[in-house]
C-alpha positions as CSV (number, residue, x, y, z in Angstrom):
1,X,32.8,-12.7,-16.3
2,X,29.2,-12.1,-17.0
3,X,27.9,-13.0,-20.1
4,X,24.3,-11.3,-20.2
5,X,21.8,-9.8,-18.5
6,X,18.6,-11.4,-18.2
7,X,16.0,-8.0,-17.4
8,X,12.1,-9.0,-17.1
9,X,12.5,-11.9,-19.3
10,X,14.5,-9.9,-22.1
11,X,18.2,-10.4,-22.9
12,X,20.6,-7.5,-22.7
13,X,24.1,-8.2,-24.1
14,X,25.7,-5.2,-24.0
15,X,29.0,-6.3,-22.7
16,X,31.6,-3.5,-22.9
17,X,35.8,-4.3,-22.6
18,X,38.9,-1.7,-22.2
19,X,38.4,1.9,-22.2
20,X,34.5,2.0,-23.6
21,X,32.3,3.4,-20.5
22,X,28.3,2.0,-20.5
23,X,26.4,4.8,-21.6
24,X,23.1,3.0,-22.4
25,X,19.8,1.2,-20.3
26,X,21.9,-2.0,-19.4
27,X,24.9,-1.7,-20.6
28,X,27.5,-3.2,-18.4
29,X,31.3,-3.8,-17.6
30,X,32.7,-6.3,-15.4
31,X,36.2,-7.2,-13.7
32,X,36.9,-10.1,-11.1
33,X,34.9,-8.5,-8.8
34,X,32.4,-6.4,-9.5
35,X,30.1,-5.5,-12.7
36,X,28.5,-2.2,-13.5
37,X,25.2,-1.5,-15.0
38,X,24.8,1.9,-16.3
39,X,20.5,2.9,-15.8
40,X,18.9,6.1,-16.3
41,X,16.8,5.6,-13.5
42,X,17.3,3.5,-10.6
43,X,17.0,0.0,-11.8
44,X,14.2,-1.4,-9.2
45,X,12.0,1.5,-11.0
46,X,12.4,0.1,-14.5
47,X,12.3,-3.2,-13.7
48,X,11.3,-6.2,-11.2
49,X,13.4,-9.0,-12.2
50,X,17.3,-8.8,-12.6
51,X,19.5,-11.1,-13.5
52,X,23.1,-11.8,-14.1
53,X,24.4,-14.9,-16.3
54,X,28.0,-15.7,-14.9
55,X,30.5,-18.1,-16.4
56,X,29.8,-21.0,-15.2
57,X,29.7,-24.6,-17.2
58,X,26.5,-26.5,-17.5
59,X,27.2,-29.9,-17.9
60,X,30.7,-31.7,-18.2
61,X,30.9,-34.2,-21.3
62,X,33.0,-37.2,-19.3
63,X,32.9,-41.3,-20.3
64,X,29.6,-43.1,-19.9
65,X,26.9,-40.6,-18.8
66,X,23.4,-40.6,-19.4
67,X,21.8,-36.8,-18.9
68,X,18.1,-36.9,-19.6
69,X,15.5,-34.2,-18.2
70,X,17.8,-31.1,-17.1
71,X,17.5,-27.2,-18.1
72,X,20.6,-25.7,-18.3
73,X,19.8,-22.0,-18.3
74,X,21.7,-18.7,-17.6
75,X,24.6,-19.4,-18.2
76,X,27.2,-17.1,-19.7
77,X,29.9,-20.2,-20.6
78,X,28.5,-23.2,-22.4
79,X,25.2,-25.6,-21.9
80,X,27.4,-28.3,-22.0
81,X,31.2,-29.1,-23.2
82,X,34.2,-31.3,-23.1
83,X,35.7,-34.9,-24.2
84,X,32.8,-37.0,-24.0
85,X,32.6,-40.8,-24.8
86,X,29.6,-43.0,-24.5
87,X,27.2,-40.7,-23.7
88,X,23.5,-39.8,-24.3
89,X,21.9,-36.1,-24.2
90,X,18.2,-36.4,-24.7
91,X,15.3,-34.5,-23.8
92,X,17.1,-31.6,-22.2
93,X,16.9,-28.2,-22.7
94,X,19.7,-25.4,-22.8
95,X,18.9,-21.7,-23.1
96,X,19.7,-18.5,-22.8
97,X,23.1,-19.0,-22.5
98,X,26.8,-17.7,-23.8
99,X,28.4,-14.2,-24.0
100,X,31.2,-15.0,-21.5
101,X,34.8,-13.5,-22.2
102,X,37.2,-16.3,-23.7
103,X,40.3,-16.1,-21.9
104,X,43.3,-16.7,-23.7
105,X,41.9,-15.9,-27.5
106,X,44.0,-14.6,-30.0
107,X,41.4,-11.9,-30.7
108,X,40.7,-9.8,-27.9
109,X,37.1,-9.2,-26.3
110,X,36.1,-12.4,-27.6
111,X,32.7,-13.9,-26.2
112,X,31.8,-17.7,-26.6
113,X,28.6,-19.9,-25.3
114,X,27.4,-22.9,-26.8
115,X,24.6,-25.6,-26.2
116,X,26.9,-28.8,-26.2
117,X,30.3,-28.7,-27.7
118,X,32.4,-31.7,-28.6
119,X,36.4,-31.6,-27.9
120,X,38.3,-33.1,-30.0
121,X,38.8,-37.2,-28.9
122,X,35.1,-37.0,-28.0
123,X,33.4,-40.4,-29.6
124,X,29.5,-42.4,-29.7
125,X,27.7,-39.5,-28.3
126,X,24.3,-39.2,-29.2
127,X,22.0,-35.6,-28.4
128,X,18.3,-36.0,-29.2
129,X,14.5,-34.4,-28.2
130,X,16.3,-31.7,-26.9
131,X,15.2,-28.0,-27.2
132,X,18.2,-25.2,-27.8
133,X,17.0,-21.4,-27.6
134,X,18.4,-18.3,-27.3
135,X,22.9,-18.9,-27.4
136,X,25.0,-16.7,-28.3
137,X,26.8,-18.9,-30.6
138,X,26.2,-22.5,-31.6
139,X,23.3,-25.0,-30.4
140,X,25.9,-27.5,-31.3
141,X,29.3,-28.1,-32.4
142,X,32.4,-30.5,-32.8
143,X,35.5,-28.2,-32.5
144,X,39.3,-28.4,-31.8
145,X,43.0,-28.3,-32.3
146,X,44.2,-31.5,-31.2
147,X,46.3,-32.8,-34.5
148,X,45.8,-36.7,-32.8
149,X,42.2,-36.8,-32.0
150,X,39.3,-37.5,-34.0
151,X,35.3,-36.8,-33.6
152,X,33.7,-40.5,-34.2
153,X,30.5,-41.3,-34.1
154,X,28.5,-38.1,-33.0
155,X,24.9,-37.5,-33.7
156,X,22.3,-34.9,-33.4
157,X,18.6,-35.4,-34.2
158,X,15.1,-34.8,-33.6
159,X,15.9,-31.5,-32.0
160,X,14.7,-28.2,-31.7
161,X,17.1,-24.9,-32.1
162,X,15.6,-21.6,-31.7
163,X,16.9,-18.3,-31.9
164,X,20.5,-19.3,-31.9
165,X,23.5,-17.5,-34.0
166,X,24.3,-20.8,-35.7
167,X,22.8,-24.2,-35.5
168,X,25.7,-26.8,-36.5
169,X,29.2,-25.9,-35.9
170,X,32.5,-27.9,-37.2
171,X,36.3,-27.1,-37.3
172,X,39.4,-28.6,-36.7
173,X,43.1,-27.4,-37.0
174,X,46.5,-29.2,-37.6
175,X,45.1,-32.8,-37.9
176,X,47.4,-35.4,-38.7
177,X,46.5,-37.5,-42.0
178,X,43.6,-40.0,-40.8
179,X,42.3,-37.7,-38.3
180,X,38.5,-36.0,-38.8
181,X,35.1,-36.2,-38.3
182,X,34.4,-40.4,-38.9
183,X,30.7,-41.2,-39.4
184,X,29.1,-37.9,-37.6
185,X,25.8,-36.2,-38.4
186,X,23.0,-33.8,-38.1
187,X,19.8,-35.3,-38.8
188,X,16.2,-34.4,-38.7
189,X,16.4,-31.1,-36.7
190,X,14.3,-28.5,-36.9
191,X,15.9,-24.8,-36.7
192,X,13.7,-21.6,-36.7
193,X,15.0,-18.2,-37.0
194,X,18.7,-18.5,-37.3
195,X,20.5,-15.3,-36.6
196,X,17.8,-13.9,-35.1
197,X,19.1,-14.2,-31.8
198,X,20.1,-11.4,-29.2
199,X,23.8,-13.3,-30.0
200,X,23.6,-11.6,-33.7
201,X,22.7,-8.3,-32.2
202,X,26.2,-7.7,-29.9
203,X,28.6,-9.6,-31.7
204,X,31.4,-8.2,-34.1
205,X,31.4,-10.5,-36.9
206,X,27.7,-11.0,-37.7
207,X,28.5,-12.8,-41.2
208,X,28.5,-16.2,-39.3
209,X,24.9,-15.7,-38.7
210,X,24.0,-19.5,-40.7
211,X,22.5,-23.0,-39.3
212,X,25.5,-24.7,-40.8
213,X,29.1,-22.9,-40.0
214,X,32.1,-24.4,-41.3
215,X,35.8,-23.4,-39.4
216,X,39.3,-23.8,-40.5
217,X,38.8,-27.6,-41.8
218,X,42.3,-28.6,-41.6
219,X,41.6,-32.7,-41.6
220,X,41.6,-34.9,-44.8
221,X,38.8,-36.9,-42.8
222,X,35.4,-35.3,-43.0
223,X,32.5,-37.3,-42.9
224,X,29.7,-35.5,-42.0
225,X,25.8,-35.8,-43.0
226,X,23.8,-33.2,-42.5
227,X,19.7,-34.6,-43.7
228,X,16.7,-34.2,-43.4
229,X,16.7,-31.0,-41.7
230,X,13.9,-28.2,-41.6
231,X,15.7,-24.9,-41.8
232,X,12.9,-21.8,-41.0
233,X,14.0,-18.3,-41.6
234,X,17.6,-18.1,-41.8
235,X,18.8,-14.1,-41.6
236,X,21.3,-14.5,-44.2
237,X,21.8,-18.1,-45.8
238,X,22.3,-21.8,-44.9
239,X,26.0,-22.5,-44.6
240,X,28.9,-20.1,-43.7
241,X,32.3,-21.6,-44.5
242,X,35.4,-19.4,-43.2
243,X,37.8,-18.4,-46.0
244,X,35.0,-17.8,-48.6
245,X,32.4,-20.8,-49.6
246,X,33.9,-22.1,-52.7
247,X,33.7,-25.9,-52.2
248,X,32.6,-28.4,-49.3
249,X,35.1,-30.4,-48.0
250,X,35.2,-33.5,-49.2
251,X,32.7,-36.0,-47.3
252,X,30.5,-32.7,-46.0
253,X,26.9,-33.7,-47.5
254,X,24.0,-31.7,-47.0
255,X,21.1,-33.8,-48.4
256,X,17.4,-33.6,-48.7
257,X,16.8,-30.1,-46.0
258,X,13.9,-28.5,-46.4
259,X,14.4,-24.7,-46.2
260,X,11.3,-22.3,-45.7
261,X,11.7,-18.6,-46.5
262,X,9.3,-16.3,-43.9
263,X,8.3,-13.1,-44.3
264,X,7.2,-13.0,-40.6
265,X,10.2,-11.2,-39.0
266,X,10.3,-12.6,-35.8
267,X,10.8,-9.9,-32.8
């Protein structure tokens, strides 16, 4: 279950399912036991370096862990994810990572990878001075279904998010009354070319392509602060909210971001 290939240094995320056959430079298929890679030439002319990002986890979020110091890179499954309580991220980096095949999806063919991701029940985590670059979805995000468990007390600041689909990810489903996001936030980041990342380029959807992405928000508990942000060349906008923007949930508060428009595409 690869989720990219990594070719000289450049990202190829041509990742084809059912019946399509690879037809262009790096395209490529994969089953449990052996992926294809369709080249015009063989591959040791048009290149040096090869590699293959398989789905593999990073970093397990568990109870009372400090993780300071560690790249987590080339992976196609997530930089880091689970129920996490007590713990403190800081000063790692996670890139080039995602594009794995979610097994058991409603959708078919759908790929995942995130930075750090917060189950449901996950509570007093702190991530800060770390660097995210190059995911196929989210640098980070709280997410889940769990009706019983809340997110409480989760921080992100003073990092750096680069080249990522999205920046700040949060949905729940089916909570019971009383059951949210309790004093979270997402505080004095600094994210640079959002949606320009090699994520955008292979994915179906590409209208999620925003720092802050907002997911079925089925809680009556949602309080979030997002502040004092730098937001640098979105693609599209700042926040993408499924179902159509209309209003914020109640308790969402995006405060005093700077946003800076560029007319410096990046490549």
């Amino acid at each position: 279950n690869v989720g990219f290939l990594l070719v000289d240094g450049v990202i190829h995320g041509g990742k084809l399912f059912g019946d399509a056959k690879p037809s262009r430079q790096w395209e490529f298929r994969d089953d449990e036991r052996h992926v294809t890679v369709w080249s015009a030439k063989n591959p040791a002319e048009l290149s040096s370096d090869i590699r293959f990002a398989p789905c593999v986890h990073g970093i397990r979020l568990t109870w009372n862990l400090t993780v300071s110091n560690v790249t987590v890179r080339g992976t196609g499954a997530h930089g880091a994810n689970g129920v996490g309580r007590n713990m403190h991220i800081s000063n790692c980096t996670f890139k080039e990572i995602g594009g794995s095949w979610l097994p058991g999806h409603p959708v078919p063919n759908t790929r995942y990878g995130n930075g750090v991701e917060c189950w449901a029940g996950s509570s007093h985590i702190l991530v800060d001075h770390c660097k995210f670059s190059d995911i196929y979805d989210v640098a980070f995000t709280m997410q889940g279904p769990n009706p019983a468990c809340s997110w409480e007390n989760i921080h992100m600041r003073n990092c750096e998010i680069k080249h990522c689909t999205q920046a700040f990810e949060v949905w729940a489903m089916k909570c019971k009354k009383g059951i949210g996001f309790k004093n979270c936030s997402f505080t004095q980041n600094r994210c640079i070319d959002t949606g320009y990342s090699w994520g955008y380029i292979v994915r179906p959807n590409k209208m999620v392509a925003a720092p802050l992405l907002l997911y079925a928000m089925e809680t009556d508990v949602c309080d979030i602060l997002v502040k004092d942000n730098t937001f640098i060349n979105n693609r599209l906008y700042l926040i993408y909210k499924s179902g159509g923007l209309g209003c914020l949930p109640d308790g969402y508060r995006v405060e005093e971001n700077q946003i800076v428009g560029s007319t410096d595409k990046p490549i």
